[in-house]
N, C-alpha and C positions, 0 to 999 in steps of 0.2 A: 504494500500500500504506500503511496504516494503522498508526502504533506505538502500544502504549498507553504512556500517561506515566506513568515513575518517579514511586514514592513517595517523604516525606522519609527512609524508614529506606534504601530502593535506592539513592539519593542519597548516603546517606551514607556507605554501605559503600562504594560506588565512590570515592568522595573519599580514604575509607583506602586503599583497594588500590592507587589511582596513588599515596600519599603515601608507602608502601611501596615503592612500586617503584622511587622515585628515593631514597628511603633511603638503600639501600646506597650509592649512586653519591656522593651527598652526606657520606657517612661517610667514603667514598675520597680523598674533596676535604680534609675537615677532619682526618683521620691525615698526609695529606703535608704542609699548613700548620703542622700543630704537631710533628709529628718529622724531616721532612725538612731539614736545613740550607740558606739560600740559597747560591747559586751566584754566581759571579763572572762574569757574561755567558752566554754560547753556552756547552753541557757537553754530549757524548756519551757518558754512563755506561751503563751494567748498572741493572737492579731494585735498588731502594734497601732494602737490608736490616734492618727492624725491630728483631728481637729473631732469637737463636739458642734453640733447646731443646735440652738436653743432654742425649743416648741413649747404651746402651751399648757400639752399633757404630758409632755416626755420628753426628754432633751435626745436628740438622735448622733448617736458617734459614728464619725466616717473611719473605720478600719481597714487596716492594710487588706483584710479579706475581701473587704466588699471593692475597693479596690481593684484590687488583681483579678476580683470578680468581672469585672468590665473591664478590664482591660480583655481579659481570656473574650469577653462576648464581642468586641470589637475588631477584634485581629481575628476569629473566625468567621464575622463578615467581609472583610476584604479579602478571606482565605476564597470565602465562597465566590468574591466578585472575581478575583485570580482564577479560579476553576472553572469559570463561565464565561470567560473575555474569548470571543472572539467564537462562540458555539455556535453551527451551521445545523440546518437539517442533515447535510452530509459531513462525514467526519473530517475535518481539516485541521487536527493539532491531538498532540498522543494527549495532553490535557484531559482533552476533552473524552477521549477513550478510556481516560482513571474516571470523570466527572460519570459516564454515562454506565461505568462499570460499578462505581460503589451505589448510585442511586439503582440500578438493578439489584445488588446485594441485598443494601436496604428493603426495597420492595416484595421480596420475595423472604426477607426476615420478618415481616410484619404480615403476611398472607400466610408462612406457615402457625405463625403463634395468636395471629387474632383472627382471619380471615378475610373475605374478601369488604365485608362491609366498615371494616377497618382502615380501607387502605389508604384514607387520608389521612393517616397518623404518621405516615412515614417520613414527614420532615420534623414532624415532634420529635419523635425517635430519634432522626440525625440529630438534631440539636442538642437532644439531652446527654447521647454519645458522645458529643465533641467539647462541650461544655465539662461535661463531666470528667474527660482523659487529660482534656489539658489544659482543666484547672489541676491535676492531681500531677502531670508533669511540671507546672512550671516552676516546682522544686527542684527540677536539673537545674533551672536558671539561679537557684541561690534565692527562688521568692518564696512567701509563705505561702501554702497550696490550698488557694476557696475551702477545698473537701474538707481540709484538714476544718474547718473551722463550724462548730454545731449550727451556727444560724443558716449557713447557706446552704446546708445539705434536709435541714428540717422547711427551709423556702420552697425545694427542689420535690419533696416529700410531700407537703401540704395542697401541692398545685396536684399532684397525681392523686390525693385523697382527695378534690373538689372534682377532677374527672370520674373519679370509682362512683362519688355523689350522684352526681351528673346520670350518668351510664345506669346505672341505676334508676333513677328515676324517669328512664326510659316508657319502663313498662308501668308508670302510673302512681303519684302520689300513695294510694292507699295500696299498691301491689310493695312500694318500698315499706311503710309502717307496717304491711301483715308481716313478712324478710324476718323482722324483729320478734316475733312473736314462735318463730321456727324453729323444730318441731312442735315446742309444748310451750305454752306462754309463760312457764319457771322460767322460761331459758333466756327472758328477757333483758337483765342484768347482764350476763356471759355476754349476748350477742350485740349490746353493746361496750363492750370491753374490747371485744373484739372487734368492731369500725375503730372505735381508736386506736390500738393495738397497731393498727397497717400503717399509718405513719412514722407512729412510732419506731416501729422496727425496721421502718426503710432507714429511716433519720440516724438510728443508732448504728446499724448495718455498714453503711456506707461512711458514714464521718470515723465509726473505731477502729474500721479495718486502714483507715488512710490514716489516721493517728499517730495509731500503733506504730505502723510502720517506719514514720520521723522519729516517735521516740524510741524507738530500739536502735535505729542508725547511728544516734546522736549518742543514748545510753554507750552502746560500742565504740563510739569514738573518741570518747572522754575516757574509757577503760583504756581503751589498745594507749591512747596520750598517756596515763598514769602507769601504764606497764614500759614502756618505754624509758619512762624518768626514770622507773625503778631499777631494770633492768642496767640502761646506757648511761643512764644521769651521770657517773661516775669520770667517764669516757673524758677525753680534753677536747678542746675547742669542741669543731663543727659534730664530731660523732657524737657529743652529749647533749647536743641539743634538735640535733634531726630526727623528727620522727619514726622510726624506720619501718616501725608495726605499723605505721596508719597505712603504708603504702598498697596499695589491691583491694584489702578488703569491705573497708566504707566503700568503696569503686564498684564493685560484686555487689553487695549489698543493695545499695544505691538502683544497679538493674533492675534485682527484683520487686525491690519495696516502690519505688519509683517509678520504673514502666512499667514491670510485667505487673505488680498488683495496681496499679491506679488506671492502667487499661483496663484490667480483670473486671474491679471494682464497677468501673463505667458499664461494662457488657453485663454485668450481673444485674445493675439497678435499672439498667433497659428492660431488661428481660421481664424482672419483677412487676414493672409500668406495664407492660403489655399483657401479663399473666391477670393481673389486677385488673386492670379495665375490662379485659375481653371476657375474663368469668362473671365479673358484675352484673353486663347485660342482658338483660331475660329475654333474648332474641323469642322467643315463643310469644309472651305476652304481649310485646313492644307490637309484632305484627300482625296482633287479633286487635289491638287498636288501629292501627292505621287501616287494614281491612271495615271496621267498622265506620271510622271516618269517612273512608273514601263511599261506601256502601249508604253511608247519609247524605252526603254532599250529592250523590249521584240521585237519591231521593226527593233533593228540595230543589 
């Protein structure tokens, strides 16, 4: 197959859209160098709080989370406008052969696990996916990771329990209040414990498993530092003061806890989004209404 070659102005526009996209990430970098304080070695804190805005009910703090939250949401719009420049009905850039192969992937991940009345979920789904992988990468970058932080993984949580709501009440105000009452009307109290319960354990799910993973990196690399001194500290000049332990294994580490779980993480809490919604809806009842509708409206 054949590509035609970009122009100087195709060229160029692309060069902004990736320069864009790593923008934000680089804006992330340089906010934490000039307002963050340095630290006294190894530090396990919370989102580094900027500034506060003063409201009438509640004063709202901009955190480094919320942050690097938008920044992540910004740099994967220009990602997406990069993936789309220059898209033809016929295929004219390998681009475009990655663009037209993961939204195939997508679509076909979201018809095998919700089906086909589903299939407008599939940019929900991408978004939530990329949102969610690199906010939990841009810990390679040396930035604090959204996931890692309870608010924005229980935002992330909360918007998928107002769809399960939603999807739900497909099949009829009083077909959701009976739901509640299922099998035996004891079971009222359980069954709701159990709506809240599904937020909850996305929220908890997703932010412990991305946690964890910083604080065992960090645990270990203040170890491997302190076995070092102990070890070499002895040593003269340069060998008593170089790390020697730290060298590979925060690096190893780092792969797993970092990419391969904060991908993981991401593909896991799609999944669950999709398992949630698609079982909520009472495709049976939902289409003895509309049958009935359509069978009135065709009456009057």
């Amino acid at each position: 197959m054949q590509f035609k070659k970009p122009d100087a102005k195709f060229k160029a526009v692309d060069i902004l859209l990736l320069f864009l996209t790593a923008l934000p990430f680089l804006a992330a970098i340089a906010l934490k160098v000039l307002f963050m304080p340095a630290g006294d070695g190894m530090e396990i804190t919370g989102a580094f709080i900027f500034f506060t805005i003063k409201l009438p009910v509640m004063d709202l703090p901009i955190s480094e989370a919320q942050v690097n939250s938008w920044a992540v949401v910004v740099s994967v719009l220009f990602l997406c406008l990069y993936l789309t420049h220059g898209i033809r009905a016929r295929v004219t850039t390998k681009r475009q052969i990655l663009a037209e192969w993961a939204v195939e992937k997508l679509d076909n991940l979201v018809k095998e696990n919700m089906g086909d009345f589903f299939m407008g979920f599939a940019p929900f789904v991408c978004a939530i996916l990329m949102l969610s992988a690199l906010s939990s990468l841009s810990s390679l970058l040396g930035l604090f990771a959204p996931t890692s932080d309870l608010n924005i993984a229980a935002g992330w949580a909360l918007l998928v329990f107002f769809l399960i709501t939603y999807y739900k009440l497909k099949g009829g105000p009083l077909y959701y209040i009976k739901g509640f009452f299922e099998p035996l009307p004891v079971m009222l109290p359980m069954n709701i414990l159990g709506e809240v319960a599904t937020p909850v354990a996305m929220t908890l799910r997703h932010y412990g498993n991305i946690l964890s993973g910083s604080v065992i990196s960090i645990l270990l690399a203040g170890a491997l530092q302190a076995l070092t001194k102990m070890v070499l500290g002895k040593l003269p000049g340069f060998f008593g003061e170089f790390p020697f332990f730290q060298i590979g294994i925060p690096a190893v580490l780092s792969v797993y806890f970092d990419l391969f779980s904060g991908c993981l993480q991401a593909f896991i809490f799609v999944m669950l989004t999709m398992l949630f919604v698609s079982t909520s809806f009472p495709a049976d009842e939902y289409w003895k209404r509309m049958n009935k509708k359509a069978k009135k409206q065709k009456l009057s």
